[in-house]
C-alpha positions in Angstrom: -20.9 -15.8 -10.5 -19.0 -16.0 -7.1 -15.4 -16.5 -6.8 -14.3 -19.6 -4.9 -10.9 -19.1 -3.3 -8.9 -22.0 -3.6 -8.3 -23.8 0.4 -4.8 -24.1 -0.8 -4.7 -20.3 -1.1 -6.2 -19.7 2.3 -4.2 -22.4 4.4 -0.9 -20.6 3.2 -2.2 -17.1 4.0 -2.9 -18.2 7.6 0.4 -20.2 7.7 2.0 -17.0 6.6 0.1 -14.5 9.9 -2.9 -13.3 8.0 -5.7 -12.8 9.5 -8.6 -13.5 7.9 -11.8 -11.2 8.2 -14.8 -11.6 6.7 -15.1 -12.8 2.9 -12.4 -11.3 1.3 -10.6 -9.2 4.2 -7.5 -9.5 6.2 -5.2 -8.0 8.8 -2.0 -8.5 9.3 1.2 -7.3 11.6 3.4 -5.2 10.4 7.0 -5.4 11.0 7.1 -1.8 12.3 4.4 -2.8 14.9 6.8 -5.3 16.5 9.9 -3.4 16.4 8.0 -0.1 17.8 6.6 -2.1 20.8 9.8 -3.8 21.4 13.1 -2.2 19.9 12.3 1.5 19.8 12.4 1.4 16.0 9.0 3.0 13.7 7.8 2.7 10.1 8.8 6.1 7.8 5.4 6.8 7.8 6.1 7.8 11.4 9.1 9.8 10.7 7.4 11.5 7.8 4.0 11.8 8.6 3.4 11.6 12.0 1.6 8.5 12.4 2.5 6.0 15.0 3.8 2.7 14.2 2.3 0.9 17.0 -1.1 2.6 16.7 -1.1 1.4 13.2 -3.4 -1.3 11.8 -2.6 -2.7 8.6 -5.4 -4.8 6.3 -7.1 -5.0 3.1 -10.5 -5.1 1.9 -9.0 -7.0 -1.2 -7.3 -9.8 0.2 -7.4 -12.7 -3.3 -8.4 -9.9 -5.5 -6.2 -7.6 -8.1 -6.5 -5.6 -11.5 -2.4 -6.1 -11.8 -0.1 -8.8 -11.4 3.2 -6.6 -10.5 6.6 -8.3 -10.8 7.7 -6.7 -7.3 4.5 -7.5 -5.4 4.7 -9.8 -2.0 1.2 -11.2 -2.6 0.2 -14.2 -3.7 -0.9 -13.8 -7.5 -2.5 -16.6 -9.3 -0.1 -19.5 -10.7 2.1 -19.1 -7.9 1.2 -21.9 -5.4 -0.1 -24.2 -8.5 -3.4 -23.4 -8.3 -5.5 -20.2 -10.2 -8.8 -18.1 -9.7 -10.1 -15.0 -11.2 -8.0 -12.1 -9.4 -10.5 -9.5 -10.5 -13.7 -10.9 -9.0 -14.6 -10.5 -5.0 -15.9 -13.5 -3.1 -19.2 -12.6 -1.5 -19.5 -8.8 0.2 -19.2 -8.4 3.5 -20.3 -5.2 4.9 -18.1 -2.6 6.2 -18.9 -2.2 9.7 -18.4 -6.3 10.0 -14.8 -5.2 8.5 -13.6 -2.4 10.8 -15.1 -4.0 13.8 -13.4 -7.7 12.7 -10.5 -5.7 11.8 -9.8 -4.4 14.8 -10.8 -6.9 17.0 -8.0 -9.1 14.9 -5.3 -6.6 16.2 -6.5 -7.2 19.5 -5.4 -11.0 19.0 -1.9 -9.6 17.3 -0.9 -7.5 20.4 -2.2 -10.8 22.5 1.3 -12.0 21.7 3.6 -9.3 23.2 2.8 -9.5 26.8 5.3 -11.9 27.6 8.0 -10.4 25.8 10.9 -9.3 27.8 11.8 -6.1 25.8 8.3 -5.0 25.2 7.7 -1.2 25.5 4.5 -1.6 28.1 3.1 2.3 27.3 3.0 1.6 24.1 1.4 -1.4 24.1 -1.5 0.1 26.0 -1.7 2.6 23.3 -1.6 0.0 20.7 -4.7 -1.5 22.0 -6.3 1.9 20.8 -5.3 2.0 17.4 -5.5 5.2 15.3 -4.3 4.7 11.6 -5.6 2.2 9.2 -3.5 1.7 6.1 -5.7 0.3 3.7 -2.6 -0.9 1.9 -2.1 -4.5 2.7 -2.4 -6.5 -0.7 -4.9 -6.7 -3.3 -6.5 -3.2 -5.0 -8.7 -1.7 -2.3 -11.2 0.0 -4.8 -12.2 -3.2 -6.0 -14.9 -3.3 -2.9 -17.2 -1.4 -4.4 -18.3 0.0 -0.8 -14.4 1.7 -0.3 -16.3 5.1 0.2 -18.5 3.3 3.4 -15.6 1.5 4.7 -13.5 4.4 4.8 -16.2 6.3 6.3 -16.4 3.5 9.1 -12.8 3.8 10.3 -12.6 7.8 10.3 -16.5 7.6 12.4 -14.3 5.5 14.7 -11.7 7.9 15.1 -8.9 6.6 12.7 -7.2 8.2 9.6 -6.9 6.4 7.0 -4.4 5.7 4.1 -5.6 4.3 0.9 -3.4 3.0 -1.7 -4.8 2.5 -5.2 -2.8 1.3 -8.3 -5.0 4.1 -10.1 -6.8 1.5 -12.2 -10.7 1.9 -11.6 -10.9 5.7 -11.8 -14.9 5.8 -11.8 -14.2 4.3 -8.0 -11.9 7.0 -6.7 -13.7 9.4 -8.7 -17.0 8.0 -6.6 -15.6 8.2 -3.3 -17.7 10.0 -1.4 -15.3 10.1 1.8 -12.0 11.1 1.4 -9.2 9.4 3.4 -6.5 11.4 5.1 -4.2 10.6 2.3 -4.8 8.8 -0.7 -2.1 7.5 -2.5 -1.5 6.3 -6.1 1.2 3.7 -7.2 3.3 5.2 -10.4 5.7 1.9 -10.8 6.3 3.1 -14.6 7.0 6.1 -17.0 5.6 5.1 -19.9 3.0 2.3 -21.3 5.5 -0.3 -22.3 7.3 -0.4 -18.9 3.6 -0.3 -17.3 3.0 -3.2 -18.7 6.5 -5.0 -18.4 6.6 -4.2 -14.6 2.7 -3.9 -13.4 1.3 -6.5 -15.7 -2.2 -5.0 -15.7 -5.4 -7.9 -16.1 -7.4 -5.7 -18.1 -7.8 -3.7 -20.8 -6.5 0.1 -21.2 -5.3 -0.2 -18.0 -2.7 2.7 -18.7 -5.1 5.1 -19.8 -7.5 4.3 -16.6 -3.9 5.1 -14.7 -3.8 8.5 -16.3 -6.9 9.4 -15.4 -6.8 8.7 -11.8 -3.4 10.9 -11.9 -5.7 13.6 -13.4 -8.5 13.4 -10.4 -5.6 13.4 -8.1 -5.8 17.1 -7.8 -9.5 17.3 -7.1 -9.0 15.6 -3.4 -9.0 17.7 -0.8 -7.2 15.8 1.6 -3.4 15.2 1.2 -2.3 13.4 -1.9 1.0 10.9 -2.7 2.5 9.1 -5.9 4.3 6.2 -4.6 7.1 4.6 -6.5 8.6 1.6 -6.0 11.8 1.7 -7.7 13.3 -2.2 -9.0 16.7 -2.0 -10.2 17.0 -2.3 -14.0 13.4 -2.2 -14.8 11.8 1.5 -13.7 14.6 3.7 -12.3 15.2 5.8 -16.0 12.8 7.8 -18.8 13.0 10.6 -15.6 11.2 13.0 -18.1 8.2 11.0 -18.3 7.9 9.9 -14.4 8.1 14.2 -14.4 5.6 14.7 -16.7 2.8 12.3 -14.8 4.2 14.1 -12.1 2.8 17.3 -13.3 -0.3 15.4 -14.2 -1.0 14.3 -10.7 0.3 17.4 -8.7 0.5 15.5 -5.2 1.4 16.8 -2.5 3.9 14.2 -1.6 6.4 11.4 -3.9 7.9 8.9 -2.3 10.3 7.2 -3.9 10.6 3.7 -2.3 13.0 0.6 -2.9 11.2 -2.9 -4.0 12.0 -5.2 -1.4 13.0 -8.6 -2.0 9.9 -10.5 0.4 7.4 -12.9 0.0 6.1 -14.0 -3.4 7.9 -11.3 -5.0 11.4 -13.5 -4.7 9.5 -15.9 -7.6 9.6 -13.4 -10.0 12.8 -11.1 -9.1 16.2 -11.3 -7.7 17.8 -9.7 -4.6 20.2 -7.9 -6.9 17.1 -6.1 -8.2 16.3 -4.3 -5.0 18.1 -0.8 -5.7 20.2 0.8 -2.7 19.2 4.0 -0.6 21.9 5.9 -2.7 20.5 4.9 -6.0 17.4 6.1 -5.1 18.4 9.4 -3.6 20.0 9.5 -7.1 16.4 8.5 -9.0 14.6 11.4 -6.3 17.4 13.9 -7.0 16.8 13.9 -10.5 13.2 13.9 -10.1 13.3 16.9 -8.0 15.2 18.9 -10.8 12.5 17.8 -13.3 10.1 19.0 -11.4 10.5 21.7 -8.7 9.8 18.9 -6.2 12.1 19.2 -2.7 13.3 16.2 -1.1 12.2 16.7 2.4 12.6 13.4 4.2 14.4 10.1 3.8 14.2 6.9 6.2 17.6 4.4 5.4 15.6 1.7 7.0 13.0 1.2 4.4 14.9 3.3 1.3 12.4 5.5 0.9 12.8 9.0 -0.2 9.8 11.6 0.2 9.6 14.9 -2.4 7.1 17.6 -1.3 6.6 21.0 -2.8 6.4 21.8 0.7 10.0 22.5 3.1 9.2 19.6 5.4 6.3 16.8 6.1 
């Protein structure tokens, strides 16, 4: 059966600057886009990657759809606007070439809106008209689309990397990918099951076991790998021995250890006081890093974000 997504639903993701693609798609600015363009400032995935922030287009194949309801997610998760639908089902597919080309096309319309600002860095916002990263990261669980592998495969024949970020869930999808991305990341928001399930809320079944699975693929990738952790104060920062041991399980070839920040829906289900500081995070990666031979290579205050590496720098 389809999914119908409540209007509700869709009138508040356009009030809040999505831009809705296709069936079950969207793009929207991120903050790093604007304050590249305009105040000189870039996303960490700039300073430790090399990716530029105003070449970057953000979006989601996923956009109403989700196999977790995490505590320290900005989306929109069902219950929170009063009204409910069936996170784990896709409206009708849209293919992905209709995707990339609507996708960027709707960064075309968000860089429409700099032209008249006063402070606006004009070079680079010639070279954000040609944008060259896609961070298939926006909201919802990318692998869900069951054509991932095709969409991926789009963006790259145009010229883009691409950064996926899975919550590990499906394993049989990223097992089945048939194009890697130019990094593929997995969220490790827990040490153990009963956290996993505090924090992450999974809606289905085994949903920790299909986790530890997609850890375990994570070595047979040849394109560069990440665990990502986002660290919430009082909920996921101990058990250091079992983050190290999943560690080990996964062998990525990056960690970054990330702050949860207090934005959009997220503020329904946790408090500001919940968002740890850059310092107690550097103390979370430096213990990491004895646990497991990891180096901290990189740090960006801005976003409190810590990247490990077995390598000496990004």
């Amino acid at each position: 059966m389809e999914q119908t997504i409540p209007a509700s639903l869709i009138q508040t993701l356009k009030k809040q600057k999505y831009h809705l693609i296709s069936n079950h798609s969207a793009v929207k600015r991120c903050k790093w886009l604007y304050e590249s363009i305009v105040n000189g400032r870039v996303c960490y995935k700039e300073k430790f990657y090399g990716i530029k922030s105003h070449q970057c287009l953000q979006m989601t194949p996923s956009l109403y759809s989700c196999t977790q309801q995490c505590l320290f997610c900005w989306r929109a998760q069902s219950g929170d606007l009063q009204v409910t639908w069936d996170e784990m089902k896709l409206p009708p597919l849209s293919q992905p070439e209709e995707i990339v080309n609507a996708s960027i096309k709707a960064q075309e319309k968000i860089l429409s809106g700099y032209k008249g600002h006063p402070r606006v860095n004009w070079r680079k916002l010639a070279e954000a008209h040609q944008p060259k990263n896609v961070a298939i990261s926006l909201t919802g669980e990318p692998t869900l689309y069951p054509n991932i592998s095709e969409l991926i495969r789009t963006y790259r024949q145009k010229n883009f990397t691409v950064f996926l970020v899975t919550n590990g869930t499906l394993p049989d999808r990223i097992a089945k990918l048939s194009q890697d991305p130019t990094q593929l990341y997995i969220s490790l928001c827990a040490p153990n099951e009963q956290i996993y399930n505090k924090i992450c809320r999974p809606l289905m079944p085994n949903a920790w076991e299909h986790l530890n699975n997609s850890l375990e693929l994570l070595q047979s990738f040849k394109c560069k790998t990440a665990l990502r952790m986002t660290l919430v104060k009082n909920y996921n920062m101990n058990n250091i021995d079992e983050y190290a041991k999943l560690v080990k399980k996964a062998s990525p070839t990056f960690i970054e250890a990330k702050a949860y920040m207090h934005i959009g829906f997220s503020n329904l289900r946790l408090k500001f006081t919940d968002m740890p500081s850059l310092a107690e995070v550097k103390t979370f990666a430096e213990e990491l890093a004895e646990k497991t031979g990891y180096n901290i290579i990189n740090e960006s205050a801005d976003s409190r974000v810590v990247l490990l590496s077995t390598k000496t720098q990004s």
